[in-house]
N, CA and C of each residue as an Amber inpcrd file, in Angstrom:
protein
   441
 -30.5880000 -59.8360000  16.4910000 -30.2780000 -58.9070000  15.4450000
 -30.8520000 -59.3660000  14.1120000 -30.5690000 -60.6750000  13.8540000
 -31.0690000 -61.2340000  12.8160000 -32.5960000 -61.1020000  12.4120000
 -33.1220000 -61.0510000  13.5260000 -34.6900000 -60.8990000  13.5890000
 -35.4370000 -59.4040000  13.2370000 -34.3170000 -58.6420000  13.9530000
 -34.7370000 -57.1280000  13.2030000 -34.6130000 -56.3980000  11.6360000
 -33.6540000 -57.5700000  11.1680000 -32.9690000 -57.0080000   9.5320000
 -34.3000000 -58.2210000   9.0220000 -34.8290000 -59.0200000   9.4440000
 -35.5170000 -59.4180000   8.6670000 -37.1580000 -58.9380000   8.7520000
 -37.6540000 -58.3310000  10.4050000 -38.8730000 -57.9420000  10.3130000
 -38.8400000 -56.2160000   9.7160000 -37.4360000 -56.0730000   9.2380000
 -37.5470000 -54.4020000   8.1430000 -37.8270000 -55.1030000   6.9260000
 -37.2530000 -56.0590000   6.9150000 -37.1910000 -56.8230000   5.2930000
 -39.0430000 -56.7140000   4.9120000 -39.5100000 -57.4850000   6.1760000
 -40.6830000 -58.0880000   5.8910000 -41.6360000 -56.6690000   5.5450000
 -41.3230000 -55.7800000   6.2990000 -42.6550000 -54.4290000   6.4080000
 -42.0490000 -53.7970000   5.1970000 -40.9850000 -53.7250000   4.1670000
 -41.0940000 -53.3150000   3.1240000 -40.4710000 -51.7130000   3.6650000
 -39.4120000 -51.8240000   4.9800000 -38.6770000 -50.4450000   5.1170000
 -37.5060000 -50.4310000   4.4180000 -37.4160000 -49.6440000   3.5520000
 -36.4820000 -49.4140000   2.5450000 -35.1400000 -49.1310000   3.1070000
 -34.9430000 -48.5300000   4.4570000 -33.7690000 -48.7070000   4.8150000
 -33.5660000 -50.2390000   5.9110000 -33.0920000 -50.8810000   5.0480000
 -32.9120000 -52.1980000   5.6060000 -31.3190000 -52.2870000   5.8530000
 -30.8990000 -52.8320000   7.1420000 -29.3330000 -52.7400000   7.2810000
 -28.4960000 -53.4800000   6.5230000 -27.5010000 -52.7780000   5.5180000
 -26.6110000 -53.8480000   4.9790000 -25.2290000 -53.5990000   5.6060000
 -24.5700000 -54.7700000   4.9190000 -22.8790000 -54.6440000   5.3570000
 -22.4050000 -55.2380000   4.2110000 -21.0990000 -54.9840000   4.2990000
 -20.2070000 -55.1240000   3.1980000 -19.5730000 -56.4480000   3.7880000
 -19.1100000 -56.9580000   4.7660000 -18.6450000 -58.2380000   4.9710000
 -18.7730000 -58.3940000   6.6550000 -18.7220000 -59.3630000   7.2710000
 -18.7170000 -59.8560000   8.3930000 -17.6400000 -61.3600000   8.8520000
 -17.4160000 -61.3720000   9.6850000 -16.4350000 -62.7280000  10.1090000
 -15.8810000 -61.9960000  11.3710000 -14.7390000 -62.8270000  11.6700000
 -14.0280000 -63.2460000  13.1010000 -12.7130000 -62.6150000  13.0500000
 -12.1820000 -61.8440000  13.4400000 -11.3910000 -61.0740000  13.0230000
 -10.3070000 -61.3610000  14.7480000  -9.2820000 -61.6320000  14.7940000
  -8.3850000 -61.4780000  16.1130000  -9.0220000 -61.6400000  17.2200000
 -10.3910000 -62.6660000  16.8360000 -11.1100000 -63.5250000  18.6010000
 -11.9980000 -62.0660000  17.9970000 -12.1850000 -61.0270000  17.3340000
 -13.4210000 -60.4640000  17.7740000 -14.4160000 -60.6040000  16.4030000
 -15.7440000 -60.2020000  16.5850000 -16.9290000 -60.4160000  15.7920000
 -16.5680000 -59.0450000  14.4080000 -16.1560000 -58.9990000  13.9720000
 -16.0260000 -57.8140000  13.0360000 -17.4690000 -57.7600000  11.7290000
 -18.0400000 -56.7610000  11.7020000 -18.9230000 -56.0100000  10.9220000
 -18.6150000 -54.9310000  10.0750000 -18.5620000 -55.1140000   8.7930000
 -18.6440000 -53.6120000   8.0290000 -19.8610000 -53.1820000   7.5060000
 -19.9000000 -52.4100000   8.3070000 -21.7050000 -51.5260000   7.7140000
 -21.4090000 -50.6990000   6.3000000 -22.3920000 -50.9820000   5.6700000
 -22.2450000 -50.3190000   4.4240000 -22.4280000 -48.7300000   4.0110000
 -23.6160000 -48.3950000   5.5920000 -24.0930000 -47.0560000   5.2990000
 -24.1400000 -46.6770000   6.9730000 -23.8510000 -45.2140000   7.4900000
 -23.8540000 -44.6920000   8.7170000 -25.8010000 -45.2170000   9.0760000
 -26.3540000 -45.2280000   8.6210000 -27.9940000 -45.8340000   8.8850000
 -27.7550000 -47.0170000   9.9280000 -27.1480000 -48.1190000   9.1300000
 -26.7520000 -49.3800000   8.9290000 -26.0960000 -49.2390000  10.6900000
 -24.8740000 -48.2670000  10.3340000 -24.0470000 -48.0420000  11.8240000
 -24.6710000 -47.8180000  13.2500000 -25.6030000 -47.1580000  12.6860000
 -26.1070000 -46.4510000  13.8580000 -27.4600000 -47.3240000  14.1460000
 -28.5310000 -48.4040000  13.4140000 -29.0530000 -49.6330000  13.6540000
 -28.1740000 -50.5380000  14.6070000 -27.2220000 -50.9330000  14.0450000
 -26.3740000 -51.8560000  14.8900000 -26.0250000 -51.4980000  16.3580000
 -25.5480000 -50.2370000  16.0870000 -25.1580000 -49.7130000  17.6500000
 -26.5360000 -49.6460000  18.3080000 -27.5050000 -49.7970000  18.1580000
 -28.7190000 -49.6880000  18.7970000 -29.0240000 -51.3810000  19.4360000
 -29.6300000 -52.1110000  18.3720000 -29.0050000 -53.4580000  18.4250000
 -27.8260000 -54.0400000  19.8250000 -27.0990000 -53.9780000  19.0860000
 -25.9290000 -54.0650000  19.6890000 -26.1410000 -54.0070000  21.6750000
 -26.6060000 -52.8630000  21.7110000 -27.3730000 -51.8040000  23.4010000
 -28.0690000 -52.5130000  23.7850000 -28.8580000 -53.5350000  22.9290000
 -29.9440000 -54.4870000  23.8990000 -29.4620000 -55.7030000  24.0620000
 -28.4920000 -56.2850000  23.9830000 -27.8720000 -57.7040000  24.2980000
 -27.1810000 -57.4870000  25.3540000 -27.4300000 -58.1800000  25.9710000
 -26.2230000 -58.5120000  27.5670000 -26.2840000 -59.9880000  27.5970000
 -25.0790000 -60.9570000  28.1170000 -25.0580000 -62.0790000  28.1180000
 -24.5580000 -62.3650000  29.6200000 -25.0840000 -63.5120000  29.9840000
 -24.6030000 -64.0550000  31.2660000 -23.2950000 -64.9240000  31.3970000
 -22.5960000 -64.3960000  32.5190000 -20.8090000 -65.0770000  32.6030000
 -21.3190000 -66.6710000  33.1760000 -20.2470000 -67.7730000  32.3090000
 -20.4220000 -69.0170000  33.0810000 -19.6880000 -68.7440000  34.4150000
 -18.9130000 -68.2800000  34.3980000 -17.7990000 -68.2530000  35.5680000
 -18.0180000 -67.7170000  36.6860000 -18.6500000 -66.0130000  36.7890000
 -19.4340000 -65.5560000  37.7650000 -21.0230000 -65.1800000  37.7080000
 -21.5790000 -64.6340000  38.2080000 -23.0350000 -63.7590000  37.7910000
 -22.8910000 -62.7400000  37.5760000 -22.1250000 -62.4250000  36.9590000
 -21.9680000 -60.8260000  36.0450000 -23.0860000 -60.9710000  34.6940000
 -23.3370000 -59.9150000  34.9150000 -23.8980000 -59.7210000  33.2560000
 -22.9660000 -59.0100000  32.7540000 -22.7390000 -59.3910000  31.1790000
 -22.1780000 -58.6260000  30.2800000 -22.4370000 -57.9110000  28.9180000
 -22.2660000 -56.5960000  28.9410000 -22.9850000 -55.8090000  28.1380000
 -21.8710000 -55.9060000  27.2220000 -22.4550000 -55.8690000  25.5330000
 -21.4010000 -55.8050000  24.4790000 -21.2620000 -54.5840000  24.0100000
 -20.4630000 -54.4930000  22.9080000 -20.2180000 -52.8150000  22.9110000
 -19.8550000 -52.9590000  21.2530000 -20.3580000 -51.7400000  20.5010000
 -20.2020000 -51.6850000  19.2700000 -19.1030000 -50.4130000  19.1670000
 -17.9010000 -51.1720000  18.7470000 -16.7600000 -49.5960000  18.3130000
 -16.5350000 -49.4090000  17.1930000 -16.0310000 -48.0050000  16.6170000
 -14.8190000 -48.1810000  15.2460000 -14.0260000 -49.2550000  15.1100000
 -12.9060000 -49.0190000  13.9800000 -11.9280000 -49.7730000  14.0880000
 -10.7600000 -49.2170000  14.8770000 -10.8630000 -47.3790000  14.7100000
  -9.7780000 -46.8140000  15.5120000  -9.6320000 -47.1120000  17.0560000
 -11.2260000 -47.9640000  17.3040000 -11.4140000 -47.8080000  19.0840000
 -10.7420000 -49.5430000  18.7720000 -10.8640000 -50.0420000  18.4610000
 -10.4250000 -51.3600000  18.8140000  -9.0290000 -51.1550000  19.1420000
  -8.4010000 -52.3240000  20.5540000  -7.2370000 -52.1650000  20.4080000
  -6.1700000 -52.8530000  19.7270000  -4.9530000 -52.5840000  19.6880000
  -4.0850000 -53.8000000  18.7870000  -3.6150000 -54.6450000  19.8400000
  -3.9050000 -55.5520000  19.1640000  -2.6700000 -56.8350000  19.9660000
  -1.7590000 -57.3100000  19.2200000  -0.7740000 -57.7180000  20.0660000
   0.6800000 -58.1770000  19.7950000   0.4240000 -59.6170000  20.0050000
   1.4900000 -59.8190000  19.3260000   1.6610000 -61.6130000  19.1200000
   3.1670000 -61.6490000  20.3930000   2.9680000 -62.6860000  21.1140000
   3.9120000 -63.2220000  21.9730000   3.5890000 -64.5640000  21.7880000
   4.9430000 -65.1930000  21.8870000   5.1140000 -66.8030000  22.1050000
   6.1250000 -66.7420000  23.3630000   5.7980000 -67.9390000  23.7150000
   5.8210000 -68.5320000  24.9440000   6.5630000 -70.0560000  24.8590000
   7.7910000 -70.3840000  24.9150000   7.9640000 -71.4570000  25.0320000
   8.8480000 -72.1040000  26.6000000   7.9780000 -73.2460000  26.4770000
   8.2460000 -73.7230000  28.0150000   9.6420000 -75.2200000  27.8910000
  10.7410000 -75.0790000  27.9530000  11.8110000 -76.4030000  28.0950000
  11.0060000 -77.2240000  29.2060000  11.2770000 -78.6050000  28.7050000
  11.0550000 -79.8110000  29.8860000   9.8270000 -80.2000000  28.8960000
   9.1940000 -81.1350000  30.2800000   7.8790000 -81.6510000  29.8800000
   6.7880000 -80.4950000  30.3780000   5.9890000 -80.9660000  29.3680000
   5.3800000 -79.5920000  29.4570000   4.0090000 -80.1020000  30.4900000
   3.4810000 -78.7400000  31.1760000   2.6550000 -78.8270000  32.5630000
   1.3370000 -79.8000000  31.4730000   0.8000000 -80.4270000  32.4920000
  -0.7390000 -81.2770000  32.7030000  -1.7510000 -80.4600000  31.3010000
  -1.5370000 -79.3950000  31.8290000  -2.4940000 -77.8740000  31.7450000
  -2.4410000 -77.4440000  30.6300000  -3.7720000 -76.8980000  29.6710000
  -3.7070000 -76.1800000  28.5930000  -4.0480000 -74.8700000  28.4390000
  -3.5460000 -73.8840000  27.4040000  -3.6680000 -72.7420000  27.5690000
  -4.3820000 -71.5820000  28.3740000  -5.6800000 -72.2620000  27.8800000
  -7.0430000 -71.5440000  28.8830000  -6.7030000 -71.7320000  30.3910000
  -6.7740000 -73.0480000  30.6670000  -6.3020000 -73.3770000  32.0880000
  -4.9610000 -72.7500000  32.5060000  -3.8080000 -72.4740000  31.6000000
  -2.7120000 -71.7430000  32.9180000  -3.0400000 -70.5140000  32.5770000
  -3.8280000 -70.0280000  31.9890000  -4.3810000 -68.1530000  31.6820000
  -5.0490000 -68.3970000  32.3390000  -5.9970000 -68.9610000  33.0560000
  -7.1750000 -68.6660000  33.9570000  -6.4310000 -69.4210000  35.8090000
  -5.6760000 -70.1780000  36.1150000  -4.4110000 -70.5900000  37.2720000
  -3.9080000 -68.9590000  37.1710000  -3.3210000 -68.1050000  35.8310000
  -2.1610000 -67.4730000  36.6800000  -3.2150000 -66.2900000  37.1270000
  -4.3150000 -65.7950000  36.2240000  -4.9900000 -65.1640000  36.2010000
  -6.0190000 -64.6540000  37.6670000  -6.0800000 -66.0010000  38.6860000
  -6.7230000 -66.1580000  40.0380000  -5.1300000 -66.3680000  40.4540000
  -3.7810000 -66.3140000  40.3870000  -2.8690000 -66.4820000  41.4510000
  -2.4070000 -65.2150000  41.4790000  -2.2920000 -64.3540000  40.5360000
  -1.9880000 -62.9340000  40.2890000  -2.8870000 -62.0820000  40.4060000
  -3.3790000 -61.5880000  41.6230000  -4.4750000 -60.4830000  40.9470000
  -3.7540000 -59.1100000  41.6740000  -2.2920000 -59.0980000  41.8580000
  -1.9230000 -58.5540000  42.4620000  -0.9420000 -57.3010000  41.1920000
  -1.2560000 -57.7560000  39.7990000  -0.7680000 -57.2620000  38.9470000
  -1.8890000 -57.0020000  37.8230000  -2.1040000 -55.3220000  38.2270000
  -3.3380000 -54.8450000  37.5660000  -3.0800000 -54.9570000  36.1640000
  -1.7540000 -54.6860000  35.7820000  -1.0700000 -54.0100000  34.6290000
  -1.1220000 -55.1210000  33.0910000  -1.0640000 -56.7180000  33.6280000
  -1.6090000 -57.9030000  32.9400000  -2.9770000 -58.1730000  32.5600000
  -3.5630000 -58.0290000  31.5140000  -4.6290000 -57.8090000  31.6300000
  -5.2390000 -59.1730000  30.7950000  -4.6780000 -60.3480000  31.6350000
  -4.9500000 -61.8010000  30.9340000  -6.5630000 -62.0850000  30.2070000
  -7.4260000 -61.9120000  30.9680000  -8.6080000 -61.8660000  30.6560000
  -8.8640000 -61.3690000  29.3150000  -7.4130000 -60.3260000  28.9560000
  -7.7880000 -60.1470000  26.9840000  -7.3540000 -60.8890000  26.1840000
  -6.1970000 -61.7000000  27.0010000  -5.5210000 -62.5750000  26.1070000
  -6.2830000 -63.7050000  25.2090000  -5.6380000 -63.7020000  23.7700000
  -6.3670000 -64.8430000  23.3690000  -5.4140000 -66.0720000  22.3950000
  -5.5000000 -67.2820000  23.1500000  -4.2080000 -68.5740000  22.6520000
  -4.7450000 -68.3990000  21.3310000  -3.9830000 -68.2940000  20.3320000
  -3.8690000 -68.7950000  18.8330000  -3.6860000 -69.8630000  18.6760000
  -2.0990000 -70.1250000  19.3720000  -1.7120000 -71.5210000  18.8290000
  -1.1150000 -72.2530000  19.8100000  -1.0560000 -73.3440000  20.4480000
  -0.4010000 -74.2090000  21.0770000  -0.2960000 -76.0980000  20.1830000
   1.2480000 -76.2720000  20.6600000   1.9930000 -77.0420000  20.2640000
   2.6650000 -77.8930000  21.6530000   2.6370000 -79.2360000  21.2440000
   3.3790000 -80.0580000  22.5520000   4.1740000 -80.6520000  22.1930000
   4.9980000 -81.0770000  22.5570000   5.9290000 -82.5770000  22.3520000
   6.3660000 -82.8470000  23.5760000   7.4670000 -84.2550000  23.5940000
   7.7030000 -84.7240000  25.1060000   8.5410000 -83.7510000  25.6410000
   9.1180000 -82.9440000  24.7710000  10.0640000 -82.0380000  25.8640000
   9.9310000 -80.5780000  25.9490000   9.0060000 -80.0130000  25.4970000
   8.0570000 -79.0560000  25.3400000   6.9990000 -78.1750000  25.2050000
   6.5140000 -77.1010000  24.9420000   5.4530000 -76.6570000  24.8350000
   5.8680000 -75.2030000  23.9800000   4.5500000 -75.1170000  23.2330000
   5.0920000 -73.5520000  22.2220000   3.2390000 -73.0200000  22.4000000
   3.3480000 -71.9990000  22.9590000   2.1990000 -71.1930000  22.8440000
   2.5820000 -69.9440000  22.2700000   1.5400000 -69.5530000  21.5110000
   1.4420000 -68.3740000  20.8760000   0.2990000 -67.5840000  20.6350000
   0.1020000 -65.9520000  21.3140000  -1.2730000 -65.5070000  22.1700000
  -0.9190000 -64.1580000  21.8450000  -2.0560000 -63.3350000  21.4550000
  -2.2160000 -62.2930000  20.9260000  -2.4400000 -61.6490000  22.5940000
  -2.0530000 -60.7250000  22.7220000  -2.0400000 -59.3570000  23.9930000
  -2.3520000 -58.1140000  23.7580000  -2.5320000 -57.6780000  25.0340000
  -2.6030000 -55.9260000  24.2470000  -1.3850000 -55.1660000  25.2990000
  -0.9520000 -54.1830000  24.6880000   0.0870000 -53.6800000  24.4850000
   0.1920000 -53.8550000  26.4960000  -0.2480000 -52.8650000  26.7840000
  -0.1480000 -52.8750000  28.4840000   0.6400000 -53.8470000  28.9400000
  -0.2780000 -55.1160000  28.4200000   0.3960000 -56.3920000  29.4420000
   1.7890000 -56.7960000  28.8390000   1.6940000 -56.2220000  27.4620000
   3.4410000 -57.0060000  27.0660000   4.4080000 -55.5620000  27.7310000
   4.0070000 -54.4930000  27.9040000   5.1200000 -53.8200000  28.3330000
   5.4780000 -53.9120000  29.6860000   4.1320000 -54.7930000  30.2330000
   4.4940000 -55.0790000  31.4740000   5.1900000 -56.5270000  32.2300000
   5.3170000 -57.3630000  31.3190000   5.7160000 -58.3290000  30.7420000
   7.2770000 -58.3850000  30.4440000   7.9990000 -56.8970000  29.5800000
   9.0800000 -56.1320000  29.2160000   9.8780000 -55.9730000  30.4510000
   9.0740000 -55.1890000  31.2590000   9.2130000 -54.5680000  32.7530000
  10.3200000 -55.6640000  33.5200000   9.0970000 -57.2790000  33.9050000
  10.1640000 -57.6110000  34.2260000  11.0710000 -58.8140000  33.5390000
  11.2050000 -59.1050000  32.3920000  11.8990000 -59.6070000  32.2170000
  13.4860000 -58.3330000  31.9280000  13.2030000 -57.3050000  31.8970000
  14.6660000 -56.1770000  32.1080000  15.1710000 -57.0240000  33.0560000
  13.9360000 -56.5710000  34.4530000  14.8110000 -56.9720000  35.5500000
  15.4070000 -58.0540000  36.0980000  14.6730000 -59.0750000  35.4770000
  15.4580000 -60.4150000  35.8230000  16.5090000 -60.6510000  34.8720000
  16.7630000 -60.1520000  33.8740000  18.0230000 -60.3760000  33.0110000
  18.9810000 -59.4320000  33.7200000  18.7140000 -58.2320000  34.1120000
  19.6140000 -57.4500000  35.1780000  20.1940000 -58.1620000  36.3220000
  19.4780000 -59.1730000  37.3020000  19.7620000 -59.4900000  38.4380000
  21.0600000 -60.5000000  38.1650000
């Protein structure tokens, strides 16, 4: 991308893409385009990158949205009594993530750890979700407080 805002720079095309700010916004890449030009460059942009998964051989295509298309995530914490497992965040999101695939409705793979905390008799994680998986999440902790 960088290479295209600079070979407009170089040929002297007057519509050159700007933005009003850029950074890291909730684990995602956030862009504010300054002008629908600008928008509609990027989303073009944007269409020719695909990246390769370490994990499988998927390719993955990125995707340029609004802000209305983005979704919200919720903040959940997680705290574990005792000593807390071997294992860090990524690792028991990616353990429960291959032991569960029997629960479409979790959609771990969006999850993203903010914060984790240890001590000898604990653990405190705290991980942004999207709505689905915490209502499904809701679901059963009803039912086990019911039983």
């Amino acid at each position: 991308m960088l290479q295209g805002i600079e070979a407009a720079n170089d040929s002297g095309n007057m519509s050159v893409p700007l933005f009003n700010e850029t950074g890291v916004r909730h684990g995602r890449i956030h862009l504010s385009c300054k002008d629908d030009s600008t928008f509609q460059w990027l989303q073009s942009a944007v269409a020719d990158i695909t990246l390769s998964s370490d994990d499988t051989q998927d390719t993955l295509q990125l995707q340029l949205v609004t802000p209305a298309q983005v979704p919200k995530l919720l903040r959940a914490e997680v705290y574990i009594s005792g000593p807390p497992p071997g294992a860090q965040g990524p690792e028991i999101q990616k353990a429960v993530i291959e032991s569960e695939p029997s629960r479409p409705r979790l959609h771990l793979d969006h999850w993203v750890l903010r914060h984790q905390q240890s001590s000898g008799q604990s653990m405190l994680m705290v991980w942004s979700i999207d709505k689905e998986s915490a209502d499904a999440l809701l679901e059963v902790a009803t039912l086990l407080t019911s039983l």
